[in-house]
MARTI-128834 format. One record per residue: residue in three letters; x, y, z of N, C-alpha, C in turn. Coordinates in Angstrom, 1 decimal, decimal comma. Layout:
N
<'ALA' <X Y Z> <X Y Z> <X Y Z>>
...
end
This chain:
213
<'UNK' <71,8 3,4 38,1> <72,1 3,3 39,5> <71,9 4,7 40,1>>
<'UNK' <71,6 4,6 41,4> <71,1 6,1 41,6> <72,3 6,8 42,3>>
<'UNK' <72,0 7,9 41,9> <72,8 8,9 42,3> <73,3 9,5 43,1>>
<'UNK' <74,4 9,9 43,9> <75,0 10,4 45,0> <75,4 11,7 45,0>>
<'UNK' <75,0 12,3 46,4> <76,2 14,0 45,8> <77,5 13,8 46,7>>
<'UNK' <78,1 14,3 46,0> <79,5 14,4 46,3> <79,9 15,9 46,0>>
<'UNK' <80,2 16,4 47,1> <80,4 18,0 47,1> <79,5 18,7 46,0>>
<'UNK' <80,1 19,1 44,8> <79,3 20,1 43,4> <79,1 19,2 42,3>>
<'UNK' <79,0 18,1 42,8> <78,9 16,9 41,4> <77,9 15,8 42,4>>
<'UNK' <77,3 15,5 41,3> <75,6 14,1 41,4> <77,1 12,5 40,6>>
<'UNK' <76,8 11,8 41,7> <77,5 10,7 41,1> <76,7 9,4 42,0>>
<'UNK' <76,8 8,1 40,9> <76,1 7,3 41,5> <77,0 6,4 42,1>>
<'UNK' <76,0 5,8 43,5> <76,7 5,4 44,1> <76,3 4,2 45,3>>
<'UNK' <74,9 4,5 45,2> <73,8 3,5 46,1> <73,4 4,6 47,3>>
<'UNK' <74,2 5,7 47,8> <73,8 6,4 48,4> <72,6 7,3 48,4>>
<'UNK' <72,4 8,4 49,2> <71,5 8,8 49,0> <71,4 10,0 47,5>>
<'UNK' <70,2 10,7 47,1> <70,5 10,9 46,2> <70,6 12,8 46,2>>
<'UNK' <70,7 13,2 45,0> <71,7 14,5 45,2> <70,0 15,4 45,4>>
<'UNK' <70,4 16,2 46,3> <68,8 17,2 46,8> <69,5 18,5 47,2>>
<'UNK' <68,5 19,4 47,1> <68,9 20,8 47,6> <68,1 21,4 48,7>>
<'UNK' <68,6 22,2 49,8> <68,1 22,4 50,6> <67,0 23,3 50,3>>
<'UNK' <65,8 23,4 51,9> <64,5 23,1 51,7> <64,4 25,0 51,7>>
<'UNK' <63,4 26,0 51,5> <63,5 27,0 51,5> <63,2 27,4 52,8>>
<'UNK' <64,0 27,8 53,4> <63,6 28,8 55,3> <62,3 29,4 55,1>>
<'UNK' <62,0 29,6 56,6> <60,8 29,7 56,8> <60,6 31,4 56,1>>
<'UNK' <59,8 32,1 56,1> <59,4 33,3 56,1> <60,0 34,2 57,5>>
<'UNK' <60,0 33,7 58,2> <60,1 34,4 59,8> <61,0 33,6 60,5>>
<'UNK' <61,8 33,6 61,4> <62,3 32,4 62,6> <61,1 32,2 63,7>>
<'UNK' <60,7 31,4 64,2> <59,7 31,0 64,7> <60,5 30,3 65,8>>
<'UNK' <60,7 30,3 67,1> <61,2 29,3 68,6> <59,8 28,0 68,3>>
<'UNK' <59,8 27,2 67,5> <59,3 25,6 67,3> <59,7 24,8 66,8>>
<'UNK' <59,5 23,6 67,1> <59,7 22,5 66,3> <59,9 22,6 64,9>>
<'UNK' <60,8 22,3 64,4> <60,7 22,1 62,7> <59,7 21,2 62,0>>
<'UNK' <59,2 22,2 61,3> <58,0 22,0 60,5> <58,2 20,6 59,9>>
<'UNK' <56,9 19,8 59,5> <57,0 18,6 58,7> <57,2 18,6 57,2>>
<'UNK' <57,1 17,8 56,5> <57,1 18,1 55,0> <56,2 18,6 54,7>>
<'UNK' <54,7 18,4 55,1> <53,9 18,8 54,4> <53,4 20,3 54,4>>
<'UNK' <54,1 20,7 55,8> <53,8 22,1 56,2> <54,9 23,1 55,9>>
<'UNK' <56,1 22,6 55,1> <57,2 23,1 55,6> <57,5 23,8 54,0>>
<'UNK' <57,3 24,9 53,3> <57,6 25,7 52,3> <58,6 25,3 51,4>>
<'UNK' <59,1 24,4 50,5> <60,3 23,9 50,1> <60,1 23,6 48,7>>
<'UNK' <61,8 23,8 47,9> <61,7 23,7 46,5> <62,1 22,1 46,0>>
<'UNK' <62,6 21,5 47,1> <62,5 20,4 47,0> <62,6 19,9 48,6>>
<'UNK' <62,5 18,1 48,7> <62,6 17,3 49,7> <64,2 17,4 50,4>>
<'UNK' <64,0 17,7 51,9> <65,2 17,4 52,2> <65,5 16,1 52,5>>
<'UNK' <67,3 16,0 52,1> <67,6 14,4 51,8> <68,0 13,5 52,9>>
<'UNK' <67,5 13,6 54,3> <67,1 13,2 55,2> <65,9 12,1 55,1>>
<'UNK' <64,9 13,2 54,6> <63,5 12,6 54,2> <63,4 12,1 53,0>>
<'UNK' <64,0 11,5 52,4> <64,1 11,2 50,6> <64,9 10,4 50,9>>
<'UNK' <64,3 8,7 50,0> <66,0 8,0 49,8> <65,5 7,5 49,2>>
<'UNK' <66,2 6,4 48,3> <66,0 4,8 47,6> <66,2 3,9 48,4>>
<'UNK' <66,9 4,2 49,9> <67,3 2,9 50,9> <65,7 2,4 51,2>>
<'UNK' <66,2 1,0 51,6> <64,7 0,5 52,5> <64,2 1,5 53,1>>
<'UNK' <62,5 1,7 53,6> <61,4 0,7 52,7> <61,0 1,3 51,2>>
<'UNK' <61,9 2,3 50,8> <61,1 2,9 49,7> <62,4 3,0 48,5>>
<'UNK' <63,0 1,8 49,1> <63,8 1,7 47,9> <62,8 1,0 46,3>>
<'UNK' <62,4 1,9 45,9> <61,2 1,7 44,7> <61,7 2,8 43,6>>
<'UNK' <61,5 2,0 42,1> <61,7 3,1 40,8> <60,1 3,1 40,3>>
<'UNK' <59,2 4,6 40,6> <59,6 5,7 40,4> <59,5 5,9 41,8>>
<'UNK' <60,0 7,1 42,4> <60,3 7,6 44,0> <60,0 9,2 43,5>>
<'UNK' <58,8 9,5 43,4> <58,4 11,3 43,2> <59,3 11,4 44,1>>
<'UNK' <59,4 13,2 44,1> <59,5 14,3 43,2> <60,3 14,0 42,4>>
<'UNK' <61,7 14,0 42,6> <63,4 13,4 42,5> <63,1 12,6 41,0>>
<'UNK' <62,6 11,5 41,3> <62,9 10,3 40,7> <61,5 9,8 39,8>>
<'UNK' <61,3 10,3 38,0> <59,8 9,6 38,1> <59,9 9,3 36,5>>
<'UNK' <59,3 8,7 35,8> <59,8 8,8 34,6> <59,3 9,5 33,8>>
<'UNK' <60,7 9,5 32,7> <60,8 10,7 32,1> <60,3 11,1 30,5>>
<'UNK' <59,9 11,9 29,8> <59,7 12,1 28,6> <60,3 11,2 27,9>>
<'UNK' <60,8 11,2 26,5> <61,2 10,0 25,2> <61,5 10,7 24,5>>
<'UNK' <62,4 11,2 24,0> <62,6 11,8 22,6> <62,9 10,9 21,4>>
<'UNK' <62,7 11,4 20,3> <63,3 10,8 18,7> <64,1 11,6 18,9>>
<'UNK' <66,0 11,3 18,9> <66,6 12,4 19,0> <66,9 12,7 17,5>>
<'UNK' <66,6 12,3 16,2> <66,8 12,6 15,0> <65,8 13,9 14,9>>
<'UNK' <65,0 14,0 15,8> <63,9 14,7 14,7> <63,7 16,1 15,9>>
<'UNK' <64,2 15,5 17,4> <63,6 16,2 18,5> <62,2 15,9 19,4>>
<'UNK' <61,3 15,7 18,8> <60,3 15,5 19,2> <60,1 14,1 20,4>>
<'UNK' <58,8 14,7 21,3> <58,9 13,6 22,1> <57,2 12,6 21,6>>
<'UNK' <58,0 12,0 21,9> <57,3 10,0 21,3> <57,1 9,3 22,4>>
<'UNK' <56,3 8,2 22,2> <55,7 7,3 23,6> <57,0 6,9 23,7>>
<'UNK' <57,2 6,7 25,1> <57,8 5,7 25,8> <57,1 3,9 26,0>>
<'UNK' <57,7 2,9 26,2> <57,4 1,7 26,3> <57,9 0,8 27,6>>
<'UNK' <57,1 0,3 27,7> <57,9 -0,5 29,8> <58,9 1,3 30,4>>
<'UNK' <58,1 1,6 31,0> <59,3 2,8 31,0> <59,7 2,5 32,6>>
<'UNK' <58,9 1,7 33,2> <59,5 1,6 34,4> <61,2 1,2 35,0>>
<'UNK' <62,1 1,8 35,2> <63,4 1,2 35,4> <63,4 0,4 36,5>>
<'UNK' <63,9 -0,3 37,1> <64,1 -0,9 38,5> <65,1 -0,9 39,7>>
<'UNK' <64,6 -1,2 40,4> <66,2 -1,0 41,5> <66,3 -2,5 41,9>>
<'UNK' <68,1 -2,5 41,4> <68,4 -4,2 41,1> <69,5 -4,4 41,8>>
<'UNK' <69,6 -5,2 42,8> <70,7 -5,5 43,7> <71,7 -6,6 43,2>>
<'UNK' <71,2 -7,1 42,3> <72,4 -8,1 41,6> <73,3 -7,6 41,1>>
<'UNK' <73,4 -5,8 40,8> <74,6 -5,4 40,0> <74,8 -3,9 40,9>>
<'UNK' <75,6 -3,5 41,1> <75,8 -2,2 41,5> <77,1 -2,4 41,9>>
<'UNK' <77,7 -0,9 42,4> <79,1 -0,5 41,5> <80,0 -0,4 43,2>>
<'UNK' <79,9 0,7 43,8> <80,3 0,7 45,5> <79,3 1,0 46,3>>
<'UNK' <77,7 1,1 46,3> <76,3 0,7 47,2> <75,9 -0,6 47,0>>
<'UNK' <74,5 -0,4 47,6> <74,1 -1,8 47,7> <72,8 -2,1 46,6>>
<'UNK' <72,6 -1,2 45,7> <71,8 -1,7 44,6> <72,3 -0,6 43,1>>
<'UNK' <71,4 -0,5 42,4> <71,7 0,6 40,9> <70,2 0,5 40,4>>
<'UNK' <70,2 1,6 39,8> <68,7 2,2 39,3> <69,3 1,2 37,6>>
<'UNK' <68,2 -0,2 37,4> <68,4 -0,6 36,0> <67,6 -0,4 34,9>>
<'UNK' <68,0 0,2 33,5> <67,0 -0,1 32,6> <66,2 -1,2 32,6>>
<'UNK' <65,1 -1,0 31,6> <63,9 -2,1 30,8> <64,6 -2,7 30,0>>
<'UNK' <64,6 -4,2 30,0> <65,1 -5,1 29,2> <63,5 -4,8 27,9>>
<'UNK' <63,9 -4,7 26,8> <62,9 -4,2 25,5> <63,5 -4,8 24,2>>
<'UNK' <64,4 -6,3 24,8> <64,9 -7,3 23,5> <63,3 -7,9 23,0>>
<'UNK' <62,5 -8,1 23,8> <61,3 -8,8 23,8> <60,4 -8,2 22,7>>
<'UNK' <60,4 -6,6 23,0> <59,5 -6,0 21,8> <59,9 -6,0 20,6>>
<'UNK' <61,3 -5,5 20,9> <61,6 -5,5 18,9> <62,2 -6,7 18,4>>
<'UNK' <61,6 -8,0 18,6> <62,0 -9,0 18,0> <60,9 -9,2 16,6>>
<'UNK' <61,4 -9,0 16,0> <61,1 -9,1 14,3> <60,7 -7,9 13,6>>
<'UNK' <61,1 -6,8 14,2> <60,6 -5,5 13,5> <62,1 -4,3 14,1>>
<'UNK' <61,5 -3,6 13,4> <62,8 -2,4 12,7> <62,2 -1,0 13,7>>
<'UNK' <61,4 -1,2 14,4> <61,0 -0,4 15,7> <62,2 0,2 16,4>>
<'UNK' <62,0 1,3 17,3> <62,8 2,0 17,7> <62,1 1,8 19,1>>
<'UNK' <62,3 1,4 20,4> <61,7 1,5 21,6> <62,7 2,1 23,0>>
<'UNK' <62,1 3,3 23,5> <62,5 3,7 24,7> <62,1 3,6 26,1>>
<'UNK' <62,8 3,7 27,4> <62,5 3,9 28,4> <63,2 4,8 29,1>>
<'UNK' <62,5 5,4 29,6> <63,3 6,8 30,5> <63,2 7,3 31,8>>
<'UNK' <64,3 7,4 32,5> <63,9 7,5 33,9> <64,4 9,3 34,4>>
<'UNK' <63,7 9,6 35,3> <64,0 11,2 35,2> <64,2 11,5 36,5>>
<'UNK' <65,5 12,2 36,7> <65,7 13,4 38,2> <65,7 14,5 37,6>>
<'UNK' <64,7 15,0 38,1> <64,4 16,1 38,6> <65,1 17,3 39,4>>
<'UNK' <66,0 18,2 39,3> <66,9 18,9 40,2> <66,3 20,0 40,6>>
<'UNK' <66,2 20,6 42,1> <65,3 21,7 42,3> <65,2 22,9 41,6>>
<'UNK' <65,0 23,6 41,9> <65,3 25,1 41,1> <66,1 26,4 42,0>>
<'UNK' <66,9 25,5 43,5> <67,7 26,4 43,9> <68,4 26,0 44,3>>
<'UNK' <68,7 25,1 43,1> <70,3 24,0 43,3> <71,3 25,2 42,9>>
<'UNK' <72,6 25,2 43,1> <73,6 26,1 42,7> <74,3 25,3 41,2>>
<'UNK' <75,3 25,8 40,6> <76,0 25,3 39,4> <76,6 24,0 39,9>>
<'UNK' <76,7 23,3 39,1> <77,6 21,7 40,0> <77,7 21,0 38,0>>
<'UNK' <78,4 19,9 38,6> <78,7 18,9 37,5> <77,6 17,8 37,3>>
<'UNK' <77,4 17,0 36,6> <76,8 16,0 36,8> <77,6 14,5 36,0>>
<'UNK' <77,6 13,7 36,7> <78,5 12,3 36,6> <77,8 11,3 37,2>>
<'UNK' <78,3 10,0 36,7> <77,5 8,6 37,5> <78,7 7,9 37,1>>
<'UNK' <78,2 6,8 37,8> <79,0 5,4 37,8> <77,6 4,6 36,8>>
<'UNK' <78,4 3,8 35,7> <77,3 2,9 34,4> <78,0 2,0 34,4>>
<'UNK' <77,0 0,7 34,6> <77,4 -0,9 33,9> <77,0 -0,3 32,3>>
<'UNK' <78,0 0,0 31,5> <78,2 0,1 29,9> <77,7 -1,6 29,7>>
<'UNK' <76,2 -2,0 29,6> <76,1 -3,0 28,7> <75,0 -3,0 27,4>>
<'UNK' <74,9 -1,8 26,7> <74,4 -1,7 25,8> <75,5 -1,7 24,6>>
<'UNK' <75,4 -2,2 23,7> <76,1 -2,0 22,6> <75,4 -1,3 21,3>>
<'UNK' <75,5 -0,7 20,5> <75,0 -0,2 19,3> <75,5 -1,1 18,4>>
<'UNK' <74,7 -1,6 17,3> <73,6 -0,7 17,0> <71,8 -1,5 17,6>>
<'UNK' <72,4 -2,6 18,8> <71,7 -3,0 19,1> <70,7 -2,3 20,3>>
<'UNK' <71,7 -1,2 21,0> <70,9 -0,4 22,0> <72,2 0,6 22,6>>
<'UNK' <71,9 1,2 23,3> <72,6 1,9 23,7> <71,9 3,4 25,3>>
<'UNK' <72,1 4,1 25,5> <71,7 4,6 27,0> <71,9 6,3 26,5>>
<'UNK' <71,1 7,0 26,4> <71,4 9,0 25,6> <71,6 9,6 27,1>>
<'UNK' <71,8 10,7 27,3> <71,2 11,3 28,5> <70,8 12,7 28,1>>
<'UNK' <70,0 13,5 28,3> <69,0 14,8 28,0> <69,2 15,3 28,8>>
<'UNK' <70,0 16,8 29,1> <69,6 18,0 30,3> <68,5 18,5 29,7>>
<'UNK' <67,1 19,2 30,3> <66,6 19,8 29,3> <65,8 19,5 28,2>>
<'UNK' <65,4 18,4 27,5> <65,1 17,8 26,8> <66,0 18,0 25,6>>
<'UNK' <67,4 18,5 26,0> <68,5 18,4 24,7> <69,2 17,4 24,7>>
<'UNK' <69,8 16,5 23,7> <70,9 15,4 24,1> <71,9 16,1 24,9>>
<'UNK' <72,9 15,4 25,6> <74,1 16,0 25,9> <75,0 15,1 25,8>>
<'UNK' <74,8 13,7 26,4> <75,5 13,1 25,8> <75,2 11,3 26,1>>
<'UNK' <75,9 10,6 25,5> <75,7 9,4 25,8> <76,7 8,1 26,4>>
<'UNK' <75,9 7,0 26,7> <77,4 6,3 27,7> <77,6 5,2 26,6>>
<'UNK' <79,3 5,0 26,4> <80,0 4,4 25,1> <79,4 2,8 25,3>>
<'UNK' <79,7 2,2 24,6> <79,4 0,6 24,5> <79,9 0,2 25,2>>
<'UNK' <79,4 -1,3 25,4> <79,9 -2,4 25,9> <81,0 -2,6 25,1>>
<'UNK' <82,8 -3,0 25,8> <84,0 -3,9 24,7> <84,6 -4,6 25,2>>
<'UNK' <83,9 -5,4 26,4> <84,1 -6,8 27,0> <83,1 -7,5 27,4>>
<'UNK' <83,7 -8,7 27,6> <82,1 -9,3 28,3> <82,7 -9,4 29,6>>
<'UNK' <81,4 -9,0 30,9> <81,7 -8,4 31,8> <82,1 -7,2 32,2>>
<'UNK' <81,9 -6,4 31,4> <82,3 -4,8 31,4> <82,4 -4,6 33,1>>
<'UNK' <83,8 -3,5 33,2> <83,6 -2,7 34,5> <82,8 -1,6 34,5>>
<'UNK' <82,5 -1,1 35,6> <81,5 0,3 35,9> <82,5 1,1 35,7>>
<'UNK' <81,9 2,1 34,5> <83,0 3,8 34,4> <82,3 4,9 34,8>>
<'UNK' <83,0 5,7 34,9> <82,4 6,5 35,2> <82,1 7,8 34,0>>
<'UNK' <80,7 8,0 34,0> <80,1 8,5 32,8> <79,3 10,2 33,5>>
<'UNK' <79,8 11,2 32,1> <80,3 11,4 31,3> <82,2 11,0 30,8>>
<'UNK' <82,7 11,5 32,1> <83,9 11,9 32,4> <84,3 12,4 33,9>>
<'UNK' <85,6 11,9 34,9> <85,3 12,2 36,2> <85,3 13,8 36,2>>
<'UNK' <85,2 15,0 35,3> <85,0 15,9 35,3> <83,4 16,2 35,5>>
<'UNK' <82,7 15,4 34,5> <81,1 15,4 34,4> <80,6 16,7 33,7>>
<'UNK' <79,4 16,6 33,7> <78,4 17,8 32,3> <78,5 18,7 33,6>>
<'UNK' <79,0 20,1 33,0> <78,4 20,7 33,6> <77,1 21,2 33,7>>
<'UNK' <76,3 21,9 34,4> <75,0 22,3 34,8> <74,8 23,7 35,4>>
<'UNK' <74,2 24,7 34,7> <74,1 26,0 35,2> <73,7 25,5 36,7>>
<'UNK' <73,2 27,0 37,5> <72,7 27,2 38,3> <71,0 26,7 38,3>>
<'UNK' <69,9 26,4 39,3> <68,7 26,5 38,8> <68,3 25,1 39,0>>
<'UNK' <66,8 24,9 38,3> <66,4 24,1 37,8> <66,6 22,8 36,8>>
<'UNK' <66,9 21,6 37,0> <67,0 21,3 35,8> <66,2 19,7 35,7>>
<'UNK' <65,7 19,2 34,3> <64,9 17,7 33,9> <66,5 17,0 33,4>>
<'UNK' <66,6 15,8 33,9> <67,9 15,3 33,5> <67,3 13,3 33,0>>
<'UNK' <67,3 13,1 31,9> <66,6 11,8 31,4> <67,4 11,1 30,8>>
<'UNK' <67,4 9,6 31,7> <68,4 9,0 31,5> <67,5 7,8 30,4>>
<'UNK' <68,0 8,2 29,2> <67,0 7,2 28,0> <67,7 6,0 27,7>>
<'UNK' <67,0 5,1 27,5> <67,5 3,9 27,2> <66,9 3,3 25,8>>
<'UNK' <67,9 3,2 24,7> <67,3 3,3 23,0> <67,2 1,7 23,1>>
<'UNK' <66,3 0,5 22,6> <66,9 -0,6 21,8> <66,4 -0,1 20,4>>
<'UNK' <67,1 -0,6 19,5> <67,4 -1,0 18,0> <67,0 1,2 17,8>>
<'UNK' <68,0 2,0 18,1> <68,0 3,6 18,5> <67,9 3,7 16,4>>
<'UNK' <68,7 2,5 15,3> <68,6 3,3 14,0> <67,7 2,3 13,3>>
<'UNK' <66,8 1,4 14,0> <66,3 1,4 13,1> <66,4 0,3 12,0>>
<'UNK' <67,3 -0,8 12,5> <68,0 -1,8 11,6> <67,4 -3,0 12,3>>
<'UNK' <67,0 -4,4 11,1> <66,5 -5,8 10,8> <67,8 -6,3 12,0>>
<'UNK' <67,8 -5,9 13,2> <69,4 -6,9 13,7> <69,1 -8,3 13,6>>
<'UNK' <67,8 -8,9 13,3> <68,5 -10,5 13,0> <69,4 -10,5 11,5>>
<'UNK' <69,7 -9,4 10,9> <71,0 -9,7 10,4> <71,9 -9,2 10,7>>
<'UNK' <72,3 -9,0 12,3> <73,7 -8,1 12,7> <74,2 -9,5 13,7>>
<'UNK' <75,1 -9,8 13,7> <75,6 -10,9 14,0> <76,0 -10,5 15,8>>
<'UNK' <75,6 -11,6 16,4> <75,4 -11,5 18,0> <76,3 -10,9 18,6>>
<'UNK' <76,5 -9,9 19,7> <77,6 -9,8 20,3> <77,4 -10,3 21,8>>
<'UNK' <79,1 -10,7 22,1> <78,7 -11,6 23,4> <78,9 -10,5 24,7>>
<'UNK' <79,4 -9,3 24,3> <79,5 -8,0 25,0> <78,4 -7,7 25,8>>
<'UNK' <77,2 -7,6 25,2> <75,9 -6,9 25,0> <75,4 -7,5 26,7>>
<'UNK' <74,9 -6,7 27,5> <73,9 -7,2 28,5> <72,4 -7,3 28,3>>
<'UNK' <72,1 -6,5 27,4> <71,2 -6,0 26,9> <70,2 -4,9 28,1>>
<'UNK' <70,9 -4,4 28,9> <70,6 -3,5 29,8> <71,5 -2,6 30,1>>
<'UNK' <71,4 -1,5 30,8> <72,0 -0,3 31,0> <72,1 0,1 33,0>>
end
């Protein structure tokens, strides 16, 4: 689901998404304010940037595009697979849609394959220190799939299982959230199915499971 700013913290929410202001001009100039294309900036101002209609679309450059893949056992980045996420109005949390994973039950049916999809924001490079937090439909369960998240291309951390059917939206990490230096940062919201590697036609069904994130 995409993400919202709320004061020093990125939380999702169907709103617009978290952006930092654009870099001033070199000089004050008495004219019209420049357009985007002319106008010197470290990122889009969020005015001009949204997921709302007509460009409510996953991937939405700069912001929003997809993201590298890691093996996080080993570090290294590996292909990605369907990596396109979607914007899905059938489920979302207090807006009117949510950024959803690639359903990838399709590929690993009869093999011990590991398949990811990853969707990436992008934070400018003269964003200030802030938290980072979202609102998650938890419907992945392990060890059939599960959702990592990467500052950096480091893990940091991941959103817990599905333990009902119908899960509510939590809020993930913690209403505290990751903190985030000052700066720049790559933030990849990965989505693992079968993340160890295991025959699941011998893990017995769970009715938890959405099989999406």
């Amino acid at each position: 689901q995409q993400p919202s700013y709320y004061g020093d913290s990125y939380a999702y929410g169907g709103g617009l998404p978290a952006q930092c202001p654009a870099t001033p001009l070199p000089t004050p100039v008495p004219s019209p304010a420049p357009s985007i294309s002319s106008q010197p900036s470290a990122c889009f101002d969020k005015k001009l940037w949204t997921f709302e209609p007509p460009d409510n679309a996953f991937p939405n450059p700069p912001d929003w595009t997809n993201g590298d893949c890691r093996d996080l056992s080993t570090n290294l980045v590996v292909p990605c697979v369907n990596k396109n996420w979607k914007i899905a109005s059938d489920q979302k949390d207090t807006g009117s849609f949510s950024l959803k994973s690639p359903s990838l039950d399709a590929l690993g049916s009869g093999n011990t394959n590991t398949y990811r999809g990853s969707a990436r924001l992008t934070v400018c490079p003269t964003s200030p220190a802030r938290a980072l937090r979202f609102r998650a439909f938890p419907g992945a369960v392990r060890p059939f799939d599960r959702l990592v998240v990467l500052v950096d291309g480091v893990f940091a951390f991941q959103v817990r299982d599905a333990n009902k059917v119908g899960e509510e939206w939590i809020t993930v990490p913690s209403a505290g959230g990751f903190a985030l230096t000052a700066g720049g940062h790559t933030i990849d919201f990965q989505y693992e199915f079968n993340p160890f590697k295991e025959d699941l036609s011998m893990v017995p069904f769970d009715p938890d499971r959405d099989g999406a994130v």
